[in-house]
C-alpha positions as CSV (number, residue, x, y, z in Angstrom):
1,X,-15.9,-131.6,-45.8
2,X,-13.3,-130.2,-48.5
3,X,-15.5,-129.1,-50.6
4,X,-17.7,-127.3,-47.8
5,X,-14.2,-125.4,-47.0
6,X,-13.7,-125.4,-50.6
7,X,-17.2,-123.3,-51.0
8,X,-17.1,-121.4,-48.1
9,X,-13.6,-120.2,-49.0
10,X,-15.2,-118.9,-52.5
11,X,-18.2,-117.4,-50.8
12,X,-15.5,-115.4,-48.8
13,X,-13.8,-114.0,-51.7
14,X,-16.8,-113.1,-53.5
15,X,-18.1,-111.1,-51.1
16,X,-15.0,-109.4,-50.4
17,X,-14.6,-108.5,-54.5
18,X,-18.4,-107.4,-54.4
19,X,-17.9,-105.3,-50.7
20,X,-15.3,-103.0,-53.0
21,X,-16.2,-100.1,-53.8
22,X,-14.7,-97.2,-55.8
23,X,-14.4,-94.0,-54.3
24,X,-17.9,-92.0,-55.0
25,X,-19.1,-88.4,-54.4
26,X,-23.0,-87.8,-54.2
27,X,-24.4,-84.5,-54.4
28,X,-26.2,-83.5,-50.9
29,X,-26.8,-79.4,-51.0
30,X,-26.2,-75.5,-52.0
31,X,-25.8,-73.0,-49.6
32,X,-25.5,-69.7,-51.4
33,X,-24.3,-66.9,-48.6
34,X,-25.5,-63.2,-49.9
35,X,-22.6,-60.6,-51.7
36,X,-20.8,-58.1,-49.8
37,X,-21.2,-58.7,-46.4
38,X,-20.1,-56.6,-44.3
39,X,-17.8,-58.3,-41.2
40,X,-15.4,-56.8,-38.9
41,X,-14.4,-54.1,-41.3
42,X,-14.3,-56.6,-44.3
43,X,-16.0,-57.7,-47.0
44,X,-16.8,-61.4,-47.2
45,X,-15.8,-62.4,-50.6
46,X,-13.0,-63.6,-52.6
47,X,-13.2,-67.1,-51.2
48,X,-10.2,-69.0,-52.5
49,X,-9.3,-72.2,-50.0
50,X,-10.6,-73.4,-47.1
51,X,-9.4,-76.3,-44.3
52,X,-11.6,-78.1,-41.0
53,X,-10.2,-78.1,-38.4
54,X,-11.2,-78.8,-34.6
55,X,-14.7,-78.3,-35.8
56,X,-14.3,-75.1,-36.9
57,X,-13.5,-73.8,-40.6
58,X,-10.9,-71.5,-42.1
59,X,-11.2,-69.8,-45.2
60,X,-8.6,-67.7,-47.2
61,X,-9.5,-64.9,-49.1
62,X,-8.2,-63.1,-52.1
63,X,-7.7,-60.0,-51.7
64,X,-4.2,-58.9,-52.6
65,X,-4.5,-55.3,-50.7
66,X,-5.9,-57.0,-47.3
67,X,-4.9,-60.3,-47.5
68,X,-6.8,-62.2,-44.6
69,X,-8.3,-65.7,-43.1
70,X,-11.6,-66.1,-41.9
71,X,-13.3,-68.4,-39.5
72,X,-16.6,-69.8,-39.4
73,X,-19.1,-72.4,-37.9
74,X,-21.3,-74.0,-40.6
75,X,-23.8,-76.2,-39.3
76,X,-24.6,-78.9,-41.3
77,X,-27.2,-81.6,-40.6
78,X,-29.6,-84.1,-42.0
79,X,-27.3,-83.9,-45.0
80,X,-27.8,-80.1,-45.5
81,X,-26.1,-76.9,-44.9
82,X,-28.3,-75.1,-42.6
83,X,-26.3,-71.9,-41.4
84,X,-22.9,-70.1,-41.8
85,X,-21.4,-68.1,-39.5
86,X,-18.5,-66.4,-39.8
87,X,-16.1,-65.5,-36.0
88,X,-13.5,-64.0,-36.7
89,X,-11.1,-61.9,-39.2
90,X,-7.0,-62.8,-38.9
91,X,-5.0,-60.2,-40.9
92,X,-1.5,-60.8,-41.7
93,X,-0.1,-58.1,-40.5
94,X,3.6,-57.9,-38.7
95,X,5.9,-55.2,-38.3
96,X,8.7,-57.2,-37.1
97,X,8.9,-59.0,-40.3
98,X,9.0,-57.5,-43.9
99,X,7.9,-60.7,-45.3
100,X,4.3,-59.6,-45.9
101,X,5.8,-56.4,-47.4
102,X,8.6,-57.8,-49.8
103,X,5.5,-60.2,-51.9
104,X,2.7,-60.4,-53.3
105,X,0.1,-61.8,-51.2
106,X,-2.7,-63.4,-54.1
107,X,-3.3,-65.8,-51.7
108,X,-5.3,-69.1,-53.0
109,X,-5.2,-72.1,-50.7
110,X,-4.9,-72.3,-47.0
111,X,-4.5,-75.3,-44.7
112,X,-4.2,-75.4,-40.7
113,X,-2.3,-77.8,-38.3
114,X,-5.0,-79.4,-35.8
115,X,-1.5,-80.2,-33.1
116,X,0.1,-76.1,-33.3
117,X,-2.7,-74.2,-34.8
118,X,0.1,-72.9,-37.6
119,X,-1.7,-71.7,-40.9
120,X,0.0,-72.7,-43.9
121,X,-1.0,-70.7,-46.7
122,X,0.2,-70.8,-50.6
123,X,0.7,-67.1,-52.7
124,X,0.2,-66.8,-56.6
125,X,2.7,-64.2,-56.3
126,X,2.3,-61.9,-59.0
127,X,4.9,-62.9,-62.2
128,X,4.0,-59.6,-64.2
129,X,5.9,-57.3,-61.4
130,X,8.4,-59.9,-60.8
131,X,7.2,-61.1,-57.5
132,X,7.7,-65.2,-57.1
133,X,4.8,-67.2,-55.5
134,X,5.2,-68.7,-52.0
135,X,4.7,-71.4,-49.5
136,X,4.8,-69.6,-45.7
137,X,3.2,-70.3,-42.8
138,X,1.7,-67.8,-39.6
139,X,0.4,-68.3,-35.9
140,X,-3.0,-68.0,-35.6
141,X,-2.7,-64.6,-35.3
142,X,-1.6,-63.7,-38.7
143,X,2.3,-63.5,-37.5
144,X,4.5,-64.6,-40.0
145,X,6.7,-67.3,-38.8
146,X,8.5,-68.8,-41.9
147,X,8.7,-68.8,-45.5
148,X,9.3,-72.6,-47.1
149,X,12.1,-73.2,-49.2
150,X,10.4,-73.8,-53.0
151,X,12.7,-76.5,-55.1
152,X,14.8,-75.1,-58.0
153,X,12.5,-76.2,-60.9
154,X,9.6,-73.9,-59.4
155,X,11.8,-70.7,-58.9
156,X,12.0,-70.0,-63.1
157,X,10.4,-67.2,-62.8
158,X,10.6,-66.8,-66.3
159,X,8.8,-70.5,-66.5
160,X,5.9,-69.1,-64.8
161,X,2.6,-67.9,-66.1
162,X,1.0,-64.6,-64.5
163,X,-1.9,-65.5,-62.3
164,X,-1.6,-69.5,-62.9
165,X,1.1,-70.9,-60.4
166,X,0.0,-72.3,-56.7
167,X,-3.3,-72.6,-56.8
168,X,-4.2,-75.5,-54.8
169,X,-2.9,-77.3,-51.6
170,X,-3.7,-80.4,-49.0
171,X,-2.1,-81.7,-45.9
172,X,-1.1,-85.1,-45.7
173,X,-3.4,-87.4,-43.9
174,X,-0.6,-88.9,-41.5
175,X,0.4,-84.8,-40.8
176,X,3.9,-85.3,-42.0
177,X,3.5,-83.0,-44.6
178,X,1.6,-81.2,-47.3
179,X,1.4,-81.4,-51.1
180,X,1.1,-77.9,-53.4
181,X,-0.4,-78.2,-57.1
182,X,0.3,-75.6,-59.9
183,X,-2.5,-74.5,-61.5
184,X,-1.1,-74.5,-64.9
185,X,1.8,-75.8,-66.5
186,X,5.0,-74.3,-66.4
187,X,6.1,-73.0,-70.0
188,X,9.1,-75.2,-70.0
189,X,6.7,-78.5,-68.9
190,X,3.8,-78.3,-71.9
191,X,0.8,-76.1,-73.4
192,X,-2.1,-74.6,-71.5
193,X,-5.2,-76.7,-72.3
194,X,-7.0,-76.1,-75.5
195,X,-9.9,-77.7,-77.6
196,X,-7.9,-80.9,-78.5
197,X,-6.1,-83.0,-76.1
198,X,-2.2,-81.8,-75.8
199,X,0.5,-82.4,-73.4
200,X,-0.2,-80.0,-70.4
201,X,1.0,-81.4,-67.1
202,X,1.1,-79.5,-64.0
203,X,3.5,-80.1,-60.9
204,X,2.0,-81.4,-57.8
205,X,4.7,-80.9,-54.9
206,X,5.4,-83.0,-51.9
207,X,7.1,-80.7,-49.0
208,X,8.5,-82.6,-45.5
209,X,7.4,-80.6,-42.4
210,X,10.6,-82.2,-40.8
211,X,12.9,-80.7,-43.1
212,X,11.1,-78.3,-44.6
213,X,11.9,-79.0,-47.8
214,X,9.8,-80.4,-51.1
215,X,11.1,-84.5,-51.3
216,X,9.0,-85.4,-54.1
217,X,7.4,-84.3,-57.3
218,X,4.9,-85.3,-60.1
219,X,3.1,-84.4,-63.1
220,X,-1.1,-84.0,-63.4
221,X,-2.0,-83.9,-66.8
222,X,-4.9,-81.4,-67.2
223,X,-8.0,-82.3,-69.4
224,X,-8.8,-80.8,-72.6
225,X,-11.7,-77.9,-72.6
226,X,-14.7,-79.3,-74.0
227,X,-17.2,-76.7,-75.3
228,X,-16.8,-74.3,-78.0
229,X,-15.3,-70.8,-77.4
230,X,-17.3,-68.0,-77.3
231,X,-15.1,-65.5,-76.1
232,X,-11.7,-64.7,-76.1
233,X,-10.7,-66.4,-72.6
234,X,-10.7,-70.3,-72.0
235,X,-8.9,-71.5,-69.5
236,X,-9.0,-74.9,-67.6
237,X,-6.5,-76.0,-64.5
238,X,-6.6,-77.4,-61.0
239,X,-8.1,-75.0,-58.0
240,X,-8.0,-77.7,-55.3
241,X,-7.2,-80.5,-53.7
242,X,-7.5,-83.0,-50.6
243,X,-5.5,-86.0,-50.2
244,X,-8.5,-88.2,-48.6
245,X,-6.3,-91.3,-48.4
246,X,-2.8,-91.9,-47.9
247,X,-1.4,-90.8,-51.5
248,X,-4.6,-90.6,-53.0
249,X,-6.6,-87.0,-53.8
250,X,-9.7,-85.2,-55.1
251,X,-8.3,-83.0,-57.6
252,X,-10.5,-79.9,-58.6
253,X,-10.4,-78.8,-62.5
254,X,-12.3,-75.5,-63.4
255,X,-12.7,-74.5,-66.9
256,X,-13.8,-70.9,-67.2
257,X,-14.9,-69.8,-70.6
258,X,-15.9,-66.2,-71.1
259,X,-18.6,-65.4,-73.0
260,X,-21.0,-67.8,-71.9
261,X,-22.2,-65.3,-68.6
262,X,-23.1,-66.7,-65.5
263,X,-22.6,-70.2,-67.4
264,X,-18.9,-69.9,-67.9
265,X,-17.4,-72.7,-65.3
266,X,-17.2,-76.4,-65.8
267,X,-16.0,-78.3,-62.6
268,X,-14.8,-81.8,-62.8
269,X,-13.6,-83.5,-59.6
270,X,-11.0,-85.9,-60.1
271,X,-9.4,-89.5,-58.1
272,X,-5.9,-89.5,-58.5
273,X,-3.5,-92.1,-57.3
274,X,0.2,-91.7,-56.1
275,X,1.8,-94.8,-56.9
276,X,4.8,-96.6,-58.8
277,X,3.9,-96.1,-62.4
278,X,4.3,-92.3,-62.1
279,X,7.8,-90.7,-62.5
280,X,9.2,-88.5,-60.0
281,X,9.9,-85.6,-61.3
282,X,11.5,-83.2,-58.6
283,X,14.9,-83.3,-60.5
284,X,13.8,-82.7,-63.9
285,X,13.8,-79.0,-65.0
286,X,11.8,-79.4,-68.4
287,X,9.1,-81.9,-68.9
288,X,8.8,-80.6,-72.7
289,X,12.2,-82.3,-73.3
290,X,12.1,-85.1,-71.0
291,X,9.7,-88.8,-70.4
292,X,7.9,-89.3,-67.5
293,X,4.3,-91.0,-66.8
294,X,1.9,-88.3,-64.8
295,X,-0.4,-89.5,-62.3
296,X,-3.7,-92.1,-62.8
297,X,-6.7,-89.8,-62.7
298,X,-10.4,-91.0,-63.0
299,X,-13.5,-88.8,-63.4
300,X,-15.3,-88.8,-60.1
301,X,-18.2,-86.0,-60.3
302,X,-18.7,-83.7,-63.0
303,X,-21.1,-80.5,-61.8
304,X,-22.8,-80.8,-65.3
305,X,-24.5,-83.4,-64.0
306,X,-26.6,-81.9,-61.1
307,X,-26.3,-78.3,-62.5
308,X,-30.6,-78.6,-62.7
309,X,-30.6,-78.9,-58.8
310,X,-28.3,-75.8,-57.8
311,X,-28.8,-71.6,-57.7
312,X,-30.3,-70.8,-61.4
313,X,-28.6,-73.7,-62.7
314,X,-25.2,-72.0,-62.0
315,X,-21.9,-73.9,-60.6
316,X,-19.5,-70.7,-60.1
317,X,-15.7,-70.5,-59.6
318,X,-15.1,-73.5,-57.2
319,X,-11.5,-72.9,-55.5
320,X,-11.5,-74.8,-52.1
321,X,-12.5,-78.2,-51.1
322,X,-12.4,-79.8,-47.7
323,X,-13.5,-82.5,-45.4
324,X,-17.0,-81.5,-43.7
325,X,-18.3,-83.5,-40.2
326,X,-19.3,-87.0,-40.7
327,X,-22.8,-87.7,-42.1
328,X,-25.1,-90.2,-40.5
329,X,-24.3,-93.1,-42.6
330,X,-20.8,-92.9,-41.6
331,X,-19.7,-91.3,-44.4
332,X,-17.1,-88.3,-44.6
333,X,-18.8,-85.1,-45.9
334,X,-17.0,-82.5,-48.4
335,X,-17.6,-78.9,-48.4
336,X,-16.8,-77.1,-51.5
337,X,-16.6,-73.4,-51.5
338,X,-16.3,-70.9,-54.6
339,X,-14.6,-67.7,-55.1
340,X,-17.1,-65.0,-56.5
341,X,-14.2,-62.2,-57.4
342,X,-15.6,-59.9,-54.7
343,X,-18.3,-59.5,-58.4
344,X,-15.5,-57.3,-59.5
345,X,-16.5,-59.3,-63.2
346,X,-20.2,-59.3,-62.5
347,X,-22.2,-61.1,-60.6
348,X,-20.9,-64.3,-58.7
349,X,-22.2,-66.7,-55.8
350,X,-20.5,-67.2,-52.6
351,X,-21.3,-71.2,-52.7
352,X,-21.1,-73.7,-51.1
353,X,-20.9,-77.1,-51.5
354,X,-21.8,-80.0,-49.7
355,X,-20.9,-83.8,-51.3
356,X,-20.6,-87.2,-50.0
357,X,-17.5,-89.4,-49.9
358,X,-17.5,-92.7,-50.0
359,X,-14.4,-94.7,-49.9
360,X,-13.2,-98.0,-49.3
């Protein structure tokens, strides 16, 4: 009889080990929308976040002189994207506040609150006419209702590159707060990424909806570029995230390499664990001249791999990622979405992308 319980104890513990699974994304579809459509007096382009919320989905785009959210129904099914339809146009426009007036709006993530329909939305700024990037949230309407205070390490203007600070942004998954990511390092914290491996960590941002203010900090350390230039312009840092599980996130690298045409982008999708080995780094001005241990981070999906199943073999500017409906297996869906420049730099794809997450 011992060794029955004995056995039976082992079976148990061997099928639990075996049951574990790492987290996993699987290519589903494409759904390429056509350039320059015309909507409500817009253009629908510039595509540079996008949340799910209450079944319906928000986009952000990125258009500095009409800086606007968009919303949409995207039906997906049988594990494809079969239509999307965009409802409505929100401007952010308010003449009782100079808010929208005083910066500048590149604006790059967005994120909504299912309980008080407040959009949260994260600016670039613009560091070559001075202007600081930003953290602010409106009402549904596009009303500005508050700007959030940025910690002291991220408000070095000086420290910040033109056209490379928030890039990417996730709510938490209790709803207690939201994380913001750089999308290159400060020049204080390392090197932009280049052909060999150096130190180039980014800051990823913890902010407190209760007080409003960022209570924790940490360092992403941004992978190397991989193929050989053949332009003057190769760049690689984070577009996106989404914190799937309590402190744990898909982070979204895009190297873009010019010279190569339509071919330009590599897009890696990263797992990246809170936890604590890395070093909180909200009260360290310099990361050049200081120790700290970034974040784990393990390659999850790399769109080199299924480039022969998309658009003439193209993955373009991915900028947004976001939970999609649950597919039929009982696994979350993902719907990736990519910014095509309004084809201000040639021709783009408005793409999306859907992927399959499975977690344990």
């Amino acid at each position: 009889m011992k060794n029955f319980y004995f056995l039976a104890a082992f079976s148990l513990l061997i099928f639990s080990c075996t049951k574990k699974t790492e987290t996993k994304l699987t290519f589903l579809d494409e759904y390429d929308l056509a350039d320059s459509i015309q909507f409500k007096n817009t253009i629908i382009g510039g595509l540079s976040g996008v949340d799910f919320v209450n079944n319906q989905y928000y986009f952000v785009v990125d258009d500095e002189r009409n800086p606007r959210v968009l919303s949409a129904n995207i039906s997906i099914s049988d594990d494809k994207i079969k239509s999307v339809k965009f409802n409505d146009v929100i401007l952010l426009a308010d003449t009782t506040n100079n808010f929208y007036q005083k910066n500048a709006l590149d604006l790059e993530s967005v994120f909504v609150d299912e309980t008080t329909n407040e959009i949260y939305l994260t600016s670039e700024g613009s560091i070559k006419n001075n202007k600081l990037p930003s953290v602010f949230k409106s009402d549904i309407n596009g009303r500005f209702l508050e700007e959030i205070q940025l910690p002291e390490n991220l408000l070095n203007i000086k420290s910040i590159k033109h056209n490379a600070a928030f890039e990417a942004s996730s709510k938490s998954i209790d709803n207690k707060g939201f994380w913001v990511a750089m999308e290159a390092p400060l020049n204080v914290d390392g090197e932009e990424p280049t052909f060999t491996k150096t130190s180039s960590p980014i800051r990823i941002t913890y902010f407190d909806k209760s007080t409003k203010k960022a209570t924790k900090q940490f360092a992403y350390q941004l992978e190397h570029i991989t193929k050989p230039a053949k332009g003057n312009i190769n760049l690689n840092g984070v577009t996106a995230m989404l914190e799937y599980k309590e402190n744990q996130f898909l982070v979204v690298e895009r190297t873009y390499q010019s010279g190569y045409g339509s071919h330009g982008n590599i897009v890696r999708i990263f797992d990246v664990i809170v936890d604590e080995t890395a070093t909180d780094i909200l009260e360290i001005d310099a990361l050049k001249t200081s120790e700290f241990t970034p974040l784990k981070k393990r390659l999850v999906f790399n769109f080199e791999d299924v480039e022969g199943e998309l658009t003439d073999k193209i993955i373009d500017n991915i900028e947004g990622i976001a939970f999609g409906p649950e597919l039929l297996n009982g696994n979350k869906s993902l719907l990736l979405i990519s910014d095509d420049n309004f084809q201000f730099y040639g021709k783009q794809l408005n793409q999306f992308i859907l992927l399959e997450l499975q977690a344990n």
